[in-house]
N, C-alpha and C positions, 0 to 999 in steps of 0.2 A: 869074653870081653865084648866080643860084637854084639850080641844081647843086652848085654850094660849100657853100652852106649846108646843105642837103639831104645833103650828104655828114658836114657836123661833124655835124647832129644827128642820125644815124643811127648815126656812132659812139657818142655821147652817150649814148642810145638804148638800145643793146645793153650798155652799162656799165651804166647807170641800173639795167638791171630784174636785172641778174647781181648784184649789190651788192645790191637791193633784197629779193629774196627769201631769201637769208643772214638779213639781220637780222629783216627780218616775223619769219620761223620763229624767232630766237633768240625774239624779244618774247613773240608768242605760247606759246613752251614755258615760257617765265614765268612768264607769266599764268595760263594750266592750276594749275602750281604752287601759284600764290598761290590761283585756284579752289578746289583738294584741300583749305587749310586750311577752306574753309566748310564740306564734308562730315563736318567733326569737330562743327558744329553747328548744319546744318540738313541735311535730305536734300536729295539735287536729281537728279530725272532726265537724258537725256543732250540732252532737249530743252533744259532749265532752263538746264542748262550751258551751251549753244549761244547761248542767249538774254544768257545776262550775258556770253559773249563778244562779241557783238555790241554790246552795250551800252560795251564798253568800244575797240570797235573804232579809233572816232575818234580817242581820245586814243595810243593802239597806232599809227596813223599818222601822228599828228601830230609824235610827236617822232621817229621815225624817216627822213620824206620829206626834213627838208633837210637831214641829213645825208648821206642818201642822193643829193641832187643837189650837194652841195659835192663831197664824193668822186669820184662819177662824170664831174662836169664837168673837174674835176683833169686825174683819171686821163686821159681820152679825150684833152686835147690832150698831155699826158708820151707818149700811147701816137703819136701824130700826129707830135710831135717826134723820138722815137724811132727814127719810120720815113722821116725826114727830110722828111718832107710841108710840114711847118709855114713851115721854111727854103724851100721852092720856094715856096711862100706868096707869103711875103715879097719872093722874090727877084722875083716877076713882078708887083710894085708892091702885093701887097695890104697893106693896114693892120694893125696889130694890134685899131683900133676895131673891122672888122669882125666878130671874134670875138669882142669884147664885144657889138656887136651883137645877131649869131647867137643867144649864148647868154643872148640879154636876152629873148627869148618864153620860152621855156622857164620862165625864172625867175620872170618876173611873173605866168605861168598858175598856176603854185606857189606861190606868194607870195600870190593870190588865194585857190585853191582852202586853203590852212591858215588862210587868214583868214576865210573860211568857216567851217572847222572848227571852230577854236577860238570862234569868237564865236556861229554859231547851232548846230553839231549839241555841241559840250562841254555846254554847259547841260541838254538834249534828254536825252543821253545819262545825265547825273552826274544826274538825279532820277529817269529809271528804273531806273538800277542802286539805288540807295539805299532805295527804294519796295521794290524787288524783292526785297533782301535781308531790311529790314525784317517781308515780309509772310513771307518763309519763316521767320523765326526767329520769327516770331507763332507761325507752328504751329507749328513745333518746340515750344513751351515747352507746348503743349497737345497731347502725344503720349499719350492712352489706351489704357489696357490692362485688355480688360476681367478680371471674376474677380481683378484684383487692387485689394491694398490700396496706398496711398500716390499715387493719382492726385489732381488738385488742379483747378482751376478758380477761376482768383483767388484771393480769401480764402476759399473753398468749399474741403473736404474731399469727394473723391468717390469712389464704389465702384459699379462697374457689374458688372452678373451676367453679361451677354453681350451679342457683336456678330451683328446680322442680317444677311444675306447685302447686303441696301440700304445699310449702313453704319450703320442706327439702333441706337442702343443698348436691353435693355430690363432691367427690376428694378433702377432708378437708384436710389441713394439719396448723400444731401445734407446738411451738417451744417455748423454755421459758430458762433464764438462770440465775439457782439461784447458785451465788458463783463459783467455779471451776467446776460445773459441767452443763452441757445442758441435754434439753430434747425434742423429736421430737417427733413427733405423727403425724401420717397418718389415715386416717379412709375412707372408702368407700361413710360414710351416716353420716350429723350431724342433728340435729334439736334442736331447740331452744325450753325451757320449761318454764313457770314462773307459778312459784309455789307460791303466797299466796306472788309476790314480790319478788320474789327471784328467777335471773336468772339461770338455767341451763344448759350446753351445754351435750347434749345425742350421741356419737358416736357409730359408730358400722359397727362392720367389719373393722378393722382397726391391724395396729401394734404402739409399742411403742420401742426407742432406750433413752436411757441413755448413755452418754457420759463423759470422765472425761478422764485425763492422765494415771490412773492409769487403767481404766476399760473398756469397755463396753457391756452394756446390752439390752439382746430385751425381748420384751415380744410381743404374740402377744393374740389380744382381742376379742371377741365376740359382748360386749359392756360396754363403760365408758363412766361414769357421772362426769364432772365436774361441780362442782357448790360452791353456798356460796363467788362466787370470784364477782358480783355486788349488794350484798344483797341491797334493798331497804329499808331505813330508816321511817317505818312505824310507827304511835302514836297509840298505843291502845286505843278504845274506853271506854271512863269511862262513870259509871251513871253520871249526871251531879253536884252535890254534890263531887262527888270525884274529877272531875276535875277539880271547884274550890277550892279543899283543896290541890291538888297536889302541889309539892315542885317544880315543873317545871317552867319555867319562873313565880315566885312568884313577881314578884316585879311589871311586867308590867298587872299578872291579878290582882292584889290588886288597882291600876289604872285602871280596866276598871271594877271593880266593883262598886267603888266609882262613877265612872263617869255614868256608866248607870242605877245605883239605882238612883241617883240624877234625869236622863234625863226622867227614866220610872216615874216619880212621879210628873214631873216639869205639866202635863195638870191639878191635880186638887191642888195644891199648888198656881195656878197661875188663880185663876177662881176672885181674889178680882183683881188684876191688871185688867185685861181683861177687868173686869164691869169698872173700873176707865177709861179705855184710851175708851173703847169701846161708854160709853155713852155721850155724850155731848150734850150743848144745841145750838143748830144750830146758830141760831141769837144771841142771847149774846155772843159765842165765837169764838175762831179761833181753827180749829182745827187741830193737830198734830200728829193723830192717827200714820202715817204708821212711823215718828223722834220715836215717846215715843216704837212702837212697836222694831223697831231697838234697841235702848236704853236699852229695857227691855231683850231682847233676849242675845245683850251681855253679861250684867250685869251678865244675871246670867250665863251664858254659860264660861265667865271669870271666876267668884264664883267657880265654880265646878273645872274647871282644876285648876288655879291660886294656890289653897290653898291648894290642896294633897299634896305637898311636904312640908311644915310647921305642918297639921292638921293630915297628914292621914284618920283613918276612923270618924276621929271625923265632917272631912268636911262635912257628911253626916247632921247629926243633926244641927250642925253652921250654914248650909247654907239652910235647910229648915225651922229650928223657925226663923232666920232673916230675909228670906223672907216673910214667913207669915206675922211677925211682921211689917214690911216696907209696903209694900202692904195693909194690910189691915188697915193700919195707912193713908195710900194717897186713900183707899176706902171711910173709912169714913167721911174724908175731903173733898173729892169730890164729892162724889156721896148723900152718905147717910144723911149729914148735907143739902145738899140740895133737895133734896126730899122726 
């Protein structure tokens, strides 16, 4: 029997990962895709890029894996049927359970491992993509050029003379007008600081003029900090627990909780279908494996979204006792009553 087994999941196996990297590659040349549109508004080197693929890595696997193991599981016993293996199977007393069996480690290690996914590395992941994004298009929006006019700094007008080989700027000058009153500023040296997201500008050596009809005033400075004027809209990192209880977009994670406890569970919920479509008897029938696979995939991928808006969390349980119930109702009709 260990032999037997060791022989389905080996087929299993070599389907899984042929199947598997087709779609990875589709996903990710996606994803790149959808990347490119950020370079239209922030820069990103090819490390940068590397990093937000990573970042998105998780979810990139997630919906792809049990897919990939519906498929492959399929296909591998159609391929076993095919080569009449399945029939000697049977013919030498073994069960049809033991291939639900078989193919019940495989699905539960899976079925683990997305459940994983989705509940601790999704959270992990979607705040440092977001973070990431955030802090690049901070600077983008603070892209200086020196010797020209029209650079900006918050509600600050700015014009710098030149950049130093260090990145400091120098012959800053500063202008802002809130109400009946202006304010100039002149500085020797500026430098750019980002603290934790939060831009700075650091002057020094410089003077300062207030203006108004009624007054004016100077100061002159050693060194001033303006800042807090491009703050970067950062998401704290929560444990994962808190961040699905958090009150933040509540409505769209209550939809993607439903949706990927369903998806993480769909490889061993779907192991009576699988043995139905997967096994056939070559000559007696016509076979439909990859229509019933399409069919089945809908169905339930329908199921999952289709009902959250009537069911809520109830779609969970609805949609996995009726498909066990359905499935295992066309198992033993098919398969089991005949062998």
């Amino acid at each position: 029997m260990d032999r037997l087994e060791k022989y389905i999941i080996r087929n299993f196996s070599s389907l899984f990962l042929s199947i598997f990297l087709p779609l990875f590659a589709i996903a990710s040349v996606i994803f790149l895709i959808k990347l490119a549109t950020y370079t239209a508004v922030i820069q990103l080197s090819i490390w940068e890029m590397t990093k937000l693929y990573l970042f998105v890595l998780p979810e990139i696997l997630f919906y792809i894996l049990p897919l990939t193991f519906f498929i492959a599981a399929t296909l591998s016993l159609f391929r076993l049927s095919n080569d009449n293996e399945i029939i000697v199977l049977f013919a030498l007393g073994i069960k049809p359970k033991f291939i639900v069996k078989t193919l019940f480690k495989p699905a539960m290690l899976l079925t683990i491992l997305l459940s994983f996914d989705f509940f601790i590395l999704f959270p992990h992941s979607t705040v440092l993509s977001s973070n990431f994004v955030s802090y690049k298009k901070s600077e983008a929006k603070f892209n200086l050029a020196a010797s020209e006019f029209g650079n900006s700094f918050g509600d600050w007008l700015l014009y710098l003379g030149g950049k130093k080989d260090d990145g400091t700027y120098f012959k800053v000058f500063l202008f802002n007008k809130k109400g009946k009153e202006e304010i100039l500023i002149s500085a020797q040296k500026a430098q750019i600081i980002n603290d934790s997201g939060i831009l700075r500008l650091k002057l020094t050596d410089g003077e300062g003029y207030t203006y108004s009809k009624e007054k004016l005033s100077q100061v002159n400075f050693k060194t001033m900090i303006i800042n807090d004027t491009m703050k970067t809209h950062l998401h704290p990192y929560r444990k994962p627990l808190a961040y699905w209880l958090a009150p933040d977009r509540r409505k769209n994670k209550i939809k993607m909780f439903i949706t990927d406890t369903l998806l993480s569970i769909f490889p061993i919920i779907s192991l009576f279908i699988v043995t139905a479509i997967g096994i056939v008897q070559v000559r007696h029938q016509k076979s439909r494996v990859y229509l019933y696979l399409f069919i089945s995939i809908v169905l339930y991928y329908g199921a999952t979204m289709g009902l959250q808006e009537v069911l809520k969390f109830y779609t969970i349980p609805v949609v996995i006792f009726t498909w066990l119930a359905v499935t295992y109702f066309i198992y033993r009709k098919t398969i089991v009553n005949k062998f």
